[in-house]
N, C-alpha and C positions, 0 to 999 in steps of 0.2 A: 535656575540651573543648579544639579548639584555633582561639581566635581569632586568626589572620593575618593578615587582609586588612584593609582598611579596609572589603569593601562589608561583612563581618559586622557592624561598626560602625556603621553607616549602619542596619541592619536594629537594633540595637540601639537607635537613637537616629533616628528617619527628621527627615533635615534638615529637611523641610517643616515639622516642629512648631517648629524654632527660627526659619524665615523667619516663619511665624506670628505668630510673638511681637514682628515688627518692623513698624511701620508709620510712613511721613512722610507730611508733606501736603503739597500740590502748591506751598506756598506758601516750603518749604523751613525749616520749625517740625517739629522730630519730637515726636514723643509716644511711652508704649510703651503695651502692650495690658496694662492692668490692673497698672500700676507704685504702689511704695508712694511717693507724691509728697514732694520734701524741701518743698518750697514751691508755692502753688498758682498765683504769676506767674514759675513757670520756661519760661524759653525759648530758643530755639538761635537764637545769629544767623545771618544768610544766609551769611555766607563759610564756615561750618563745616557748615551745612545743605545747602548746595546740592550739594557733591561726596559728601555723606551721599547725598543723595535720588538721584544720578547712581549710588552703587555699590550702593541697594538696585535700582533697573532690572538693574543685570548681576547680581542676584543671582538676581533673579526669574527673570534670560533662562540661569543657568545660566554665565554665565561668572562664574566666582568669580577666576582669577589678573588679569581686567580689576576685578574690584569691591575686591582686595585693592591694586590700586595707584590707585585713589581713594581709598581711605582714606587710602594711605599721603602722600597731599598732605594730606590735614587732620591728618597729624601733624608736618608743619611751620609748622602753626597756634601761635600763641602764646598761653600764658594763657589755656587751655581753661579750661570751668566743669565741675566733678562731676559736671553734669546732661549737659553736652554728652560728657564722656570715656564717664558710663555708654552711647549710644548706639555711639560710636567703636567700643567694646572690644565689644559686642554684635554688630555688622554683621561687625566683622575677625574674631570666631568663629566666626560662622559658614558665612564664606568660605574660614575652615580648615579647618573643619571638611566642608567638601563636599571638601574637595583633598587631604582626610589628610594636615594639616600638622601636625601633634599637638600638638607645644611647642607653635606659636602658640595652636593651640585651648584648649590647659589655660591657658595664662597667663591669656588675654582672660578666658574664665569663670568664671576663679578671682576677676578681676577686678570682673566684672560679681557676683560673691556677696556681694564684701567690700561693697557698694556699700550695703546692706541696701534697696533696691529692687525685689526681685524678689516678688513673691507667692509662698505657700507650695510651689503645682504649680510653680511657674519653678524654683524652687530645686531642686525634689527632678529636674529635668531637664536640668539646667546639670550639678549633680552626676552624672548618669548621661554623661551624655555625658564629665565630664570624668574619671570612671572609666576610658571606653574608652579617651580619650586618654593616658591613662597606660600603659595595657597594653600598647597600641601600639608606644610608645617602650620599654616593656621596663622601665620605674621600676616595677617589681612591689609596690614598700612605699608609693610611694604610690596606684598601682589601687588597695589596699588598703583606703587608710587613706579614700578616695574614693568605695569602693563601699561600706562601711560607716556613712558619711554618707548617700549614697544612699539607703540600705536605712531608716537613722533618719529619713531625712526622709518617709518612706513613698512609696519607691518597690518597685511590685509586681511588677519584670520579673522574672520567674522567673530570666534571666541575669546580674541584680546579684550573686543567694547566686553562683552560679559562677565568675562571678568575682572575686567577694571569696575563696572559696576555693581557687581555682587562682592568683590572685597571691599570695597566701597559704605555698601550697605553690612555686610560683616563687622567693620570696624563701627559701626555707628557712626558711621559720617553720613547722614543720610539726605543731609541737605546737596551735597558734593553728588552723592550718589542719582541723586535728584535729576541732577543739572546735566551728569554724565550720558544718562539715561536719554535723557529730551536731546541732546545734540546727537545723540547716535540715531536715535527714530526720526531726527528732522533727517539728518543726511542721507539715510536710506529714504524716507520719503520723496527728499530734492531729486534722488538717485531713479525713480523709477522704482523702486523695488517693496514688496511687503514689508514690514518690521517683522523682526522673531513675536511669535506671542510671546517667550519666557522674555523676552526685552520690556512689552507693552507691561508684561504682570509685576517686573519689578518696578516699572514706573507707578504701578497700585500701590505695591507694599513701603515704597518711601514715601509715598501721600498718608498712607496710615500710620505711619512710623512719625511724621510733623505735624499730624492731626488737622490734614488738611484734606477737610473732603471736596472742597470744588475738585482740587487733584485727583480725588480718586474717584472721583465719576468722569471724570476726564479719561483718567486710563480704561474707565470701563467700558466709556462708549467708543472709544479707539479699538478693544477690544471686540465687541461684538459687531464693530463694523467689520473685522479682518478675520476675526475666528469668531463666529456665533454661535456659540456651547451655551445649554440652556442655565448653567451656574450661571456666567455671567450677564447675560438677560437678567435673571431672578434675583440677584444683586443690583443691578443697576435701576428696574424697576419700584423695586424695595424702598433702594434710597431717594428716586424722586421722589414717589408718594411718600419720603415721610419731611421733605422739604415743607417749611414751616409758612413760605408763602402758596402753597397747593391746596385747591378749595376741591371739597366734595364732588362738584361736578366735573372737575378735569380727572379727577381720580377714576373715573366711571375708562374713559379711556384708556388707563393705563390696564386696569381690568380684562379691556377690551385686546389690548396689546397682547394680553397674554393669554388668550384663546387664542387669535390668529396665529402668534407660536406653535400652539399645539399643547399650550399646558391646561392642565385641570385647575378648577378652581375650588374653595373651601363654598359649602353651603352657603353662607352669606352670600360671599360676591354674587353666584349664580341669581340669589333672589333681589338683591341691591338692582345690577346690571335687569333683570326683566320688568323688574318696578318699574325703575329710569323709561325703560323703553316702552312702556302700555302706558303712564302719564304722559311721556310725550308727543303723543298717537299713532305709536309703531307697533303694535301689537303682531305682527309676523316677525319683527325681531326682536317682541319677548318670546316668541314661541320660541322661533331658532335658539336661543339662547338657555333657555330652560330644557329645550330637548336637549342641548347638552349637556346639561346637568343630569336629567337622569340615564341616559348613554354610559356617564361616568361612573354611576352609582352614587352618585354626591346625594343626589334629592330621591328622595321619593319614600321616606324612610319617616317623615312625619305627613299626616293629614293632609294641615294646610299645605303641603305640597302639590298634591294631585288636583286641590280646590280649585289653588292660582294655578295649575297647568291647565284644568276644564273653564277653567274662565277666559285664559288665553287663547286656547284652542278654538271658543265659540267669536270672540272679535276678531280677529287674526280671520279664519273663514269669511267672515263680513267684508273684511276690508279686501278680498281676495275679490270678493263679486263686486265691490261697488272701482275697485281700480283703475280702470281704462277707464268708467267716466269718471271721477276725480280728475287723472289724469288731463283728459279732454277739459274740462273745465278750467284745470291750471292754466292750462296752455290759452284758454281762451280768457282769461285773469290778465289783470295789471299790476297786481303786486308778488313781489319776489317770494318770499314764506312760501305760498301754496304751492307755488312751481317747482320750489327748491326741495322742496318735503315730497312733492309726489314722487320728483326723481329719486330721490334717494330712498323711496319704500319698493322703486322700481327695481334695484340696483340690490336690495336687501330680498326682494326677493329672486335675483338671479338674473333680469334682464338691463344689463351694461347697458346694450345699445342705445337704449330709450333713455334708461336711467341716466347715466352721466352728462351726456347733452342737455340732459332737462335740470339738472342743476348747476352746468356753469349758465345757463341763461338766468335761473331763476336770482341768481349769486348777484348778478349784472341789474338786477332789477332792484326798484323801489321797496323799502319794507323790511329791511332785514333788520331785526334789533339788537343781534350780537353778530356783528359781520365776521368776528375773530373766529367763534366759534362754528360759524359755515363754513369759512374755510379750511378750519379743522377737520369739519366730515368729509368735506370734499378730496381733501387730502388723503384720507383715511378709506375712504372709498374709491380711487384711483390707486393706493398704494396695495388693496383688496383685489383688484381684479386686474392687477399686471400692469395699469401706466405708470413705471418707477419715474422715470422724468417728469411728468406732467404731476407727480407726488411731490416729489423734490421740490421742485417750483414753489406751489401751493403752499408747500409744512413750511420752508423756509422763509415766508412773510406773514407768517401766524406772530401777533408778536401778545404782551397782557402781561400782569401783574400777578396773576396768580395762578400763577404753573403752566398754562396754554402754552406756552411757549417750550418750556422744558417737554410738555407730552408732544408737542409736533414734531421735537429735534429727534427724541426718538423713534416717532413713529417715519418719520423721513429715514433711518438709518434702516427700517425695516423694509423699507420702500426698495430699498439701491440692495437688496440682498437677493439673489436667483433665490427660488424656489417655487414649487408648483399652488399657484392662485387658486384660492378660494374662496365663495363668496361669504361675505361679513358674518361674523359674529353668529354662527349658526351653531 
């Protein structure tokens, strides 16, 4: 979040609530709107009432620099009373506070709190206000320490946690900021409600700020569960793959991850990811895969490009014709692999129906040698063609040592997101 200005200020704290809060009478006696009274025959004499009652007029009319030099004659008044200074410092606030005079503002209301005078809503709004004022001036420790009074006093601006945690993080307190952060997004979450993304994104920037990246892929998949902006995707992806327990082959799916986004890939990945897939006897989704590459204009700009697209082209055809009997044959099979694999070339090439049934049975069957990794397609292949629950399920008991688990929690987060289904990796 970045507050600048004073009118953000002003939207945080709308002056009218603090003119509210003032009223004199024509007689030149002030009173305030529901004050805690020290005494019940307190009262302002004329010489200090009267340039009162003159700078709440300019205050009302919106000149505040005319209502701040009335006051400023009744601070050449001598041998004020408590009762008279608590209206002084209430009107000079906030006459500062419309002119984003910020010291003057904090002083005065800091003034008018010691005073113990204010009713409970008075307090928790002086405090609010006198959070902004700190920010303002850049005293980041104490916005801080300002807005967390605030917050205690039950104040509900959604913009107090933010700013208590961006002064926070201003001051380089960023572990504090940390901390401030994570109990504002639990309580919204306990609450029912989204987080702010600018909330989730400073929980990133105090994980990079203590150089703590479990944290900041924490915030990021918080992120792209709530807001899915393809920065944060391309971040979050980025830094699994470069997690130092991620083996080659799990890498293939993060790849894969970021097709079904919609993003383009660099030449390599396209030829890595169609390799993958013709070595392990899916030549229809190296094709799909390659025809996106050249769709993008990625491939097609060296030789061996078109070579391995004509060699793809002529197995991919084959496996098109021998299909339904594969198929037929899995199904009349006793081991899991060949059932499991026909579904899913079924399912790669478009037909769900068949296909997904044929691999939660084949899954259930004898013969699987990497049972993690089936459940990873299966996952990935449900999460592909719109079963977000039956994704979720699945990605969530993928577990392994070396990345499987990290690519399923993602690939589950892409599960639970609406958006129009596509078949795999095409």
């Amino acid at each position: 979040m970045n507050i600048q200005s004073f009118r953000y200020l002003m939207a945080l704290l709308p002056h009218a609530a603090i003119v509210a809060a003032i009223t004199l009478t024509t007689h030149g006696a002030a009173v305030a709107q529901n004050p805690v009274p020290a005494a019940a025959a307190e009262t302002m004499r004329a010489e200090v009432g009267k340039p009162l009652q003159a700078a709440q007029e300019k205050i009302q009319a919106k000149q505040y620099k005319e209502a701040l030099a009335k006051i400023g004659e009744v601070d050449l008044i001598p041998n004020k009373t408590p009762y008279e200074n608590f209206f002084i410092e209430r009107m000079r606030g906030t006459a500062a506070l419309a002119l984003g005079e910020h010291a003057i503002t904090a002083k005065s209301f800091e003034a008018l709190l010691a005073t113990g005078r204010l009713t409970p809503a008075e307090r928790t709004l002086y405090a609010e206000a006198i959070t902004g004022a700190f920010y303002n001036l850049k005293d980041y420790k104490q916005a801080a320490v300002w807005a967390a009074r605030a917050i205690k006093d039950g104040s509900v601006l959604p913009q107090m946690r933010m700013l208590q945690v961006q002064s926070l993080y201003l001051a380089d307190d960023f572990a504090a900021a940390s901390v401030e952060a994570r109990a504002a997004i639990a309580a919204d979450e306990t609450a029912g409600k989204i987080p702010p993304e600018e909330m989730l994104r400073m929980l990133g920037r105090t994980a990079l700020k203590l150089n703590d990246e479990a944290g900041y892929i924490d915030a990021l998949e918080r992120l792209v569960s709530r807001y899915p902006k393809s920065d944060y995707w391309a971040d979050l992806i980025a830094r699994t793959a470069r997690k130092p327990v991620m083996s080659d082959r799990n890498i293939q799916d993060l790849f894969r991850l970021q097709l079904a986004l919609g993003d383009e890939l660099p030449a390599s990945e396209y030829l890595f990811l169609a390799q993958n897939a013709l070595e392990a006897g899916f030549p229809i989704d190296a094709r799909q895969i390659l025809e996106k590459g050249f769709a993008a204009g990625v491939l097609g700009a060296q030789p061996e490009h078109k070579k391995l697209r004509d060699k793809v082209t002529k197995e991919a055809d084959d496996d098109l014709k021998n299909m339904a009997r594969t198929a037929t044959e899995a199904e009349l099979g006793k081991e899991g692999p060949g059932l499991f694999n026909a579904g899913l070339n079924l399912v790669i090439s478009g037909d769900k129906e068949k296909g997904l049934p044929m691999m939660e049975r084949g899954i259930k069957r004898a013969g699987i040698k990497r049972p993690q990794d089936a459940k990873l397609r299966l996952g990935m292949a449900y999460a592909m063609n719109g079963e977000s629950s039956k994704a979720a399920d699945v990605l969530a008991s993928v577990t392994g040592p070396d990345g499987i688990a990290d690519v399923a929690k993602l690939w589950a987060i892409f599960a639970r997101q609406p958006r129009p289904m596509t078949p795999p990796a095409k």
